[in-house]
C-alpha positions as CSV (number, residue, x, y, z in Angstrom):
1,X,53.9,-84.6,160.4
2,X,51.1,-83.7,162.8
3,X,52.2,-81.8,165.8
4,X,51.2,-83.3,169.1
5,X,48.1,-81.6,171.1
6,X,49.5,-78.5,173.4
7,X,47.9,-80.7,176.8
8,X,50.2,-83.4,175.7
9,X,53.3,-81.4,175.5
10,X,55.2,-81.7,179.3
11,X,54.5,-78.9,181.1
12,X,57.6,-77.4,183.8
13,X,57.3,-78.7,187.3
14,X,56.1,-76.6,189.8
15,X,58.1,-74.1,191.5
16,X,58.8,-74.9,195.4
17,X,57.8,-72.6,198.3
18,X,61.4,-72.6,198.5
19,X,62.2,-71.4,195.3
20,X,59.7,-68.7,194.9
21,X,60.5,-67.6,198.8
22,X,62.6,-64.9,199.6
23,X,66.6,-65.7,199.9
24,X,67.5,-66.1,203.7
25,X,69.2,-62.8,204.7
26,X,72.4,-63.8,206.4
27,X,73.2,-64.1,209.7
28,X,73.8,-61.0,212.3
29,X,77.1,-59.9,213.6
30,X,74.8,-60.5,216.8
31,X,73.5,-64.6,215.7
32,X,73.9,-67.5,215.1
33,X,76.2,-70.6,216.4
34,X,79.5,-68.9,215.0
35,X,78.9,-65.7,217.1
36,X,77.5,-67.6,220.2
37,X,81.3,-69.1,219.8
38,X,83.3,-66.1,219.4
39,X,81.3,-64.8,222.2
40,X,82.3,-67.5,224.5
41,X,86.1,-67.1,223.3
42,X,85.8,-63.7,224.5
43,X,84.8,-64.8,227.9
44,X,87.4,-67.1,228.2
45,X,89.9,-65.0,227.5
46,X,88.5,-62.4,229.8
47,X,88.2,-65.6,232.2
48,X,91.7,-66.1,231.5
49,X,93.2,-62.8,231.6
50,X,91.2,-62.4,235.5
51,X,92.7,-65.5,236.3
52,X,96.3,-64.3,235.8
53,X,95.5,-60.8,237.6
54,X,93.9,-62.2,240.4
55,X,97.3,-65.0,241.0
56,X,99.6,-62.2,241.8
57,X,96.6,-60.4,243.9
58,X,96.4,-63.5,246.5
59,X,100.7,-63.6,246.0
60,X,100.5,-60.0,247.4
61,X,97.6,-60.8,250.0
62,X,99.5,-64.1,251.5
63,X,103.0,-61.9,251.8
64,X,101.4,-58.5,253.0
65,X,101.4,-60.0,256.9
66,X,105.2,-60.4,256.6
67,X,105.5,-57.2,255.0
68,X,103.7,-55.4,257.7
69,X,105.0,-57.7,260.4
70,X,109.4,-57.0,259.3
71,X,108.2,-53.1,259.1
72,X,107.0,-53.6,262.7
73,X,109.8,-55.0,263.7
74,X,112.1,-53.1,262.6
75,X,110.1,-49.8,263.7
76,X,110.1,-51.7,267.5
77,X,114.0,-53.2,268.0
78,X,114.1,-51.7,271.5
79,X,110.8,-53.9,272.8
80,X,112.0,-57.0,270.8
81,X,116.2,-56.7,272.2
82,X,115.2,-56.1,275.9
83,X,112.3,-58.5,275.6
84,X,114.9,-60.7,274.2
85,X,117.5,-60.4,276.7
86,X,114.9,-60.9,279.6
87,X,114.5,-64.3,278.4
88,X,117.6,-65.0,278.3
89,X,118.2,-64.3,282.5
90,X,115.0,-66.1,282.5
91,X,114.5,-69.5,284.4
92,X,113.4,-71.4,281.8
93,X,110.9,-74.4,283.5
94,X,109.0,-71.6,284.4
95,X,109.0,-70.1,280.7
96,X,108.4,-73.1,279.5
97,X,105.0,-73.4,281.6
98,X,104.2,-70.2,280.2
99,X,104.3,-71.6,276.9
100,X,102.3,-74.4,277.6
101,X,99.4,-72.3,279.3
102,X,99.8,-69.9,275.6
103,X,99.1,-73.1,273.3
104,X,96.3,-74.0,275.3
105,X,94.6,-70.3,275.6
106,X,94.6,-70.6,271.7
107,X,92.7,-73.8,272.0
108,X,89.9,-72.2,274.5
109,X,89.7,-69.4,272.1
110,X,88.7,-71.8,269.3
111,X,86.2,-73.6,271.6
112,X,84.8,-70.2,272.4
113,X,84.5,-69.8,269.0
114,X,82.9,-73.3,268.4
115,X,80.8,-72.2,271.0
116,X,79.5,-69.6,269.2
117,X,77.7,-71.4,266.5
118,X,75.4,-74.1,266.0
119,X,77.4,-76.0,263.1
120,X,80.2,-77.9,263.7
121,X,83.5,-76.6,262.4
122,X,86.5,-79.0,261.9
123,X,89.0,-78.6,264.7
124,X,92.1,-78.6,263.1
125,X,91.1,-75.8,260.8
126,X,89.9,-73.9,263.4
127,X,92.9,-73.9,265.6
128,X,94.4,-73.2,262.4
129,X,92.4,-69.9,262.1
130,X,92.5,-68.8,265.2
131,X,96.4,-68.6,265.2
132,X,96.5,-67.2,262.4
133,X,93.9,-64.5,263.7
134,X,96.7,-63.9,266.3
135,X,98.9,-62.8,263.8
136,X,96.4,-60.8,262.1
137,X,95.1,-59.0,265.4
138,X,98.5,-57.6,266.2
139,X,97.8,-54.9,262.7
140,X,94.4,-53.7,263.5
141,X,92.9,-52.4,266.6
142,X,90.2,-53.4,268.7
143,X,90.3,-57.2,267.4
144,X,89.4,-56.2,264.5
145,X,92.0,-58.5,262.6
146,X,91.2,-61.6,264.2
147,X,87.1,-60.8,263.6
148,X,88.5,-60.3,259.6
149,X,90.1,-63.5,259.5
150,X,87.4,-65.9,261.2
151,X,84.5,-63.9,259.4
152,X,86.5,-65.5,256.0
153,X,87.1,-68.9,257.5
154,X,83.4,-69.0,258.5
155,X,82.4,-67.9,255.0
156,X,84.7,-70.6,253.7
157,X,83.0,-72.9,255.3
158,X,79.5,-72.4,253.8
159,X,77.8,-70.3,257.1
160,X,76.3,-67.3,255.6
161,X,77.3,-64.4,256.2
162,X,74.4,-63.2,258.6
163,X,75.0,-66.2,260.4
164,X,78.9,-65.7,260.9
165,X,78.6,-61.8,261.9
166,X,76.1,-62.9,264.4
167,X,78.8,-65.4,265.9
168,X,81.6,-62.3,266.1
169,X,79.3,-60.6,267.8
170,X,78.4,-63.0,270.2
171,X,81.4,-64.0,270.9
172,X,82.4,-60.5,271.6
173,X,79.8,-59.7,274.3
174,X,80.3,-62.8,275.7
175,X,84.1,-62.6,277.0
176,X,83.5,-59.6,278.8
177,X,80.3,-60.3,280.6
178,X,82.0,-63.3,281.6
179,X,84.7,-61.8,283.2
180,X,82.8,-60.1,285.1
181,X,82.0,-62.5,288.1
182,X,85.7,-64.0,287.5
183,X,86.5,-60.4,288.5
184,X,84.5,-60.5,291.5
185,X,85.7,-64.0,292.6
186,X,89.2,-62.8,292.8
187,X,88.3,-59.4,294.3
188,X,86.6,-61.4,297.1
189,X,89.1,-64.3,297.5
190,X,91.9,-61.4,297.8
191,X,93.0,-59.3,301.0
192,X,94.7,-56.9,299.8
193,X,92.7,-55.3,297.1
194,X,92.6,-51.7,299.4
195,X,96.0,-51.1,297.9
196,X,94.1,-50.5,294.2
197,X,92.4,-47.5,295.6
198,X,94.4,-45.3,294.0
199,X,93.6,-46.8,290.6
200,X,90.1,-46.5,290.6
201,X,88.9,-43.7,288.1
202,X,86.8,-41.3,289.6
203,X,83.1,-39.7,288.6
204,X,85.2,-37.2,286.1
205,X,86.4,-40.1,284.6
206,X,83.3,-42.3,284.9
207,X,80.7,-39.3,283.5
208,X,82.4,-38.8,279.9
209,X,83.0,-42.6,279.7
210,X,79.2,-42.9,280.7
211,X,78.1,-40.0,278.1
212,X,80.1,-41.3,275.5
213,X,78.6,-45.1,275.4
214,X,75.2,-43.2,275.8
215,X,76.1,-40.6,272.5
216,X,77.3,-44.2,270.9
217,X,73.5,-46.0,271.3
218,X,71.6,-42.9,270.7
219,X,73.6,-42.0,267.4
220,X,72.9,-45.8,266.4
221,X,69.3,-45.8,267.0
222,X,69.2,-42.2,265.4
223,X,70.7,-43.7,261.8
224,X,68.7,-46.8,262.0
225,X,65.6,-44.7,262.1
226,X,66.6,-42.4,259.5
227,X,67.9,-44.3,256.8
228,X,65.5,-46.9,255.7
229,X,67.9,-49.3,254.0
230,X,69.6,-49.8,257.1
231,X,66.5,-51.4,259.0
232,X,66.0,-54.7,257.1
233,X,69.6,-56.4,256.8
234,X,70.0,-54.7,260.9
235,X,66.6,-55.9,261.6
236,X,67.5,-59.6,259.9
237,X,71.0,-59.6,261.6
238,X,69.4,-59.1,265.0
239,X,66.7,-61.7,264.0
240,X,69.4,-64.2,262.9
241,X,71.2,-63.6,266.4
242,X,68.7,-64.1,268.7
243,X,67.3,-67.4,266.5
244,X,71.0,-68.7,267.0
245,X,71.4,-67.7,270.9
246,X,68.5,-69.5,271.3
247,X,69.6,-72.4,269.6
248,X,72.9,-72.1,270.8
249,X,71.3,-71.9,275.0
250,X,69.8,-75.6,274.3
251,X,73.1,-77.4,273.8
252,X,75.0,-78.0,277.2
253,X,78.5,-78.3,274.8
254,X,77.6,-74.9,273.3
255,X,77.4,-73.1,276.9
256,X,80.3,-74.9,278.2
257,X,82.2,-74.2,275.0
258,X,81.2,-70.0,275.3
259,X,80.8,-69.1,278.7
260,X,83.1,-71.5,280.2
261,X,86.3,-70.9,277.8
262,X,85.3,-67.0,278.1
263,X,85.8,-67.2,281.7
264,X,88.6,-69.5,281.7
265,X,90.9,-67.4,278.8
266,X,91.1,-64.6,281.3
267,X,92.6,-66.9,283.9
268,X,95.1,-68.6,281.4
269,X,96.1,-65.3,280.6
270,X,96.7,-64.2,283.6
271,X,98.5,-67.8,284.5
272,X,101.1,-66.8,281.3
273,X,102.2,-63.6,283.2
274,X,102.2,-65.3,286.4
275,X,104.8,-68.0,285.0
276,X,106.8,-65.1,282.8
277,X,106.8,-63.1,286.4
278,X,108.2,-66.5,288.5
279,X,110.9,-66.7,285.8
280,X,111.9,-63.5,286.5
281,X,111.5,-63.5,290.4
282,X,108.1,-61.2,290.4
283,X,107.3,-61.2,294.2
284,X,103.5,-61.8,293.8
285,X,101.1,-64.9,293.9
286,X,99.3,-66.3,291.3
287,X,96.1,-64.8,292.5
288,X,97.6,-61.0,292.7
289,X,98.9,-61.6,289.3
290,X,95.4,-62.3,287.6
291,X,93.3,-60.3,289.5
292,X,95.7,-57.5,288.2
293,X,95.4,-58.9,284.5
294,X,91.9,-58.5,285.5
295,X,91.4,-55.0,286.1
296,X,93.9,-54.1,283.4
297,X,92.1,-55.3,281.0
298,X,89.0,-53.9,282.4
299,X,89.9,-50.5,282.8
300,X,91.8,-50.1,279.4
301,X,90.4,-52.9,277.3
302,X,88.1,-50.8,275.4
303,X,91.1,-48.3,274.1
304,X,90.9,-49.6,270.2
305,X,94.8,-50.4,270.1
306,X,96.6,-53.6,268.4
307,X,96.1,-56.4,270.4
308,X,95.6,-54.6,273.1
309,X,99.7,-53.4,273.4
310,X,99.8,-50.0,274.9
311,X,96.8,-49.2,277.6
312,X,96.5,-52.3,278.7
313,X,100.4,-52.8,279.5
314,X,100.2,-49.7,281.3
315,X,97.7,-50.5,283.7
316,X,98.8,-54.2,283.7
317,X,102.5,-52.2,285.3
318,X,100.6,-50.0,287.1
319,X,98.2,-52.5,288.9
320,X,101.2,-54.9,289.9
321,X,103.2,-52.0,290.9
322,X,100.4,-51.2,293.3
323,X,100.1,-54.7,294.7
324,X,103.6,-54.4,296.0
325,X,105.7,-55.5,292.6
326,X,108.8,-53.2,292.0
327,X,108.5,-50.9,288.9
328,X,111.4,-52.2,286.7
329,X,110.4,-56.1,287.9
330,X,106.5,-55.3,286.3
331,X,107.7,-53.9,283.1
332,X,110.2,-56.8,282.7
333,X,107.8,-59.2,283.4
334,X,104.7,-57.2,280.9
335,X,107.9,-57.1,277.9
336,X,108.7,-60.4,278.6
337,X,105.0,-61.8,278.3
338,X,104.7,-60.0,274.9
339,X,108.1,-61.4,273.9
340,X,106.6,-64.9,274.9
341,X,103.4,-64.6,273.6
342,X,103.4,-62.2,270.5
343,X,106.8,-61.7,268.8
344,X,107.7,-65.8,269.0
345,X,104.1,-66.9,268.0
346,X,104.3,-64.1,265.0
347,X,106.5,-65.4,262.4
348,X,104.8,-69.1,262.6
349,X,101.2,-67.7,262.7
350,X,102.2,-65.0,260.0
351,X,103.2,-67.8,257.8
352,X,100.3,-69.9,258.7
353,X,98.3,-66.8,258.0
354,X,99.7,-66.7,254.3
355,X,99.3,-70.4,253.9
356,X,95.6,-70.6,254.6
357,X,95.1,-67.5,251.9
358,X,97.1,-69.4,249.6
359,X,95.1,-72.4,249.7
360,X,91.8,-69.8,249.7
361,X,91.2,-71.4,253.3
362,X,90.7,-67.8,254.1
């Protein structure tokens, strides 16, 4: 038997690139689609586990106001019990025109608001707010409370947060300047403002008043020129609230909305005590009874207190008293006001309060 020629015999196929290649290493701890998973997992439970911390967080948030407000209250039962039994010797027409004139000073101070800003915010929300803010400014001084809760109601509804800051702060230098010539209309329309002598501070009063707003601007300027960060986002803030009051000067609703609701809360204000002051058979006129509202406010409304309880009370007593009002008939009628005005409204707009953090209105 012959043996077949070696070219003939069949000769093994050709090893593959991919069988002469290296073997694939195995995936990473840190690759792959299996890790890229667990990964995610990990998130999601962190996710989760954030989720479940921050429930109880806004739970605490939306009952802190009641919290702080029963503490209050309990701290103040003398104010609330005589307040209380005022009203009750009250003539209640006249109390009930005082409540009317309180529901609609919150609705000028959410057109001052409105006024404030060039978009349009939705009304109902915004009355909502600023009651709420009521509640709120009665734990932190200077207004401070209310500016907390609209600056989150503004954020909430998309305005950035440049833009909403500038709006506080316009609407905070807008209600005083415009009480000013609502001061002076009263102080001319009035005869018997010589009686308020007595009540005007003096130049040893006036000079560290004077000095201290001075030492205020000159620290300010001092830090912005010293510490560089500070300049752009002050720089962009002030840049952002001059583009809006510009804006804002061009729409006759705007104006009317800002200047005419900041001259017009001072007067409904002082209309509240007026009526709380009838009820109780307060011997002045409506005019005596804002014009010392007024000065009150002027004279003590820059002492940072809650609300404004405390100083200005005491020269809201003290200025009625010196227009001819008995002692004892002024601090009814200032205890009675509050009563109206800040305990009744509190337990609605605390609860309103923790209803719009609850639904992360706020």
């Amino acid at each position: 038997m012959s043996l077949p020629p070696l070219e003939s015999l069949p000769t093994p196929a050709p090893a593959t690139a991919t069988a002469t290649a290296a073997p694939v290493p195995p995936p990473a701890p840190g690759d792959g689609p299996c890790v890229t998973r667990s990964d995610a997992a990990t998130r999601l439970t962190s996710l989760t586990r954030l989720t479940s911390l921050n429930r109880p967080a806004r739970l605490v948030l939306a009952l802190l106001p009641l919290l702080i407000i029963g503490t209050w209250a309990a701290l103040d039962r003398s104010a609330w019990h005589d307040g209380a039994a005022r009203l009750a010797d009250a003539d209640p027409w006249w109390l009930l025109s005082g409540v009317f004139f309180t529901l609609l000073g919150w609705v000028v101070a959410a057109c001052i608001r409105q006024g404030a800003l060039p978009e349009r915010l939705p009304p109902g929300l915004l009355l909502a707010s600023q009651l709420a803010a009521g509640a709120a400014n009665l734990v932190l001084p200077s207004s401070l409370g209310a500016h907390a809760v609209t600056l989150r109601f503004l954020q909430g509804r998309g305005i950035p947060l440049a833009r909403a800051t500038a709006s506080l702060a316009l609407y905070s230098l807008v209600k005083p300047v415009a009480r000013i010539p609502v001061l002076i209309v009263f102080l001319v329309a009035l005869e018997d403002t010589r009686r308020l002598g007595g009540l005007v501070p003096d130049s040893r009063t006036l000079l560290p008043v004077a000095g201290g707003v001075a030492l205020a601007l000159a620290a300010a300027c001092l830090l912005l020129a010293v510490v560089r960060p500070l300049r752009r986002p002050s720089l962009g803030f002030l840049r952002t609230a001059l583009t809006d009051v510009r804006i804002l000067h061009t729409r006759p609703s705007r104006v009317l909305a800002l200047w005419g609701g900041s001259a017009a809360a001072p007067v409904l204000q002082g209309t509240v005590i007026a009526s709380v002051g009838f009820s109780l058979g307060l011997p002045l006129s409506w005019a005596q009874v804002v014009f010392a509202l007024l000065v009150a406010s002027t004279a003590a409304g820059a002492v940072p207190a809650p609300g404004g309880i405390g100083p200005v009370d005491a020269a809201l007593v003290f200025t009625m008293a010196a227009l001819g009002a008995p002692m004892t008939l002024a601090t009814a009628t200032v205890i009675t006001y509050r009563v109206l005005t800040v305990w009744i409204p509190l337990l609605p707009g605390t609860l309103l309060l923790s209803a719009l953090v609850h639904r992360k209105v706020l």
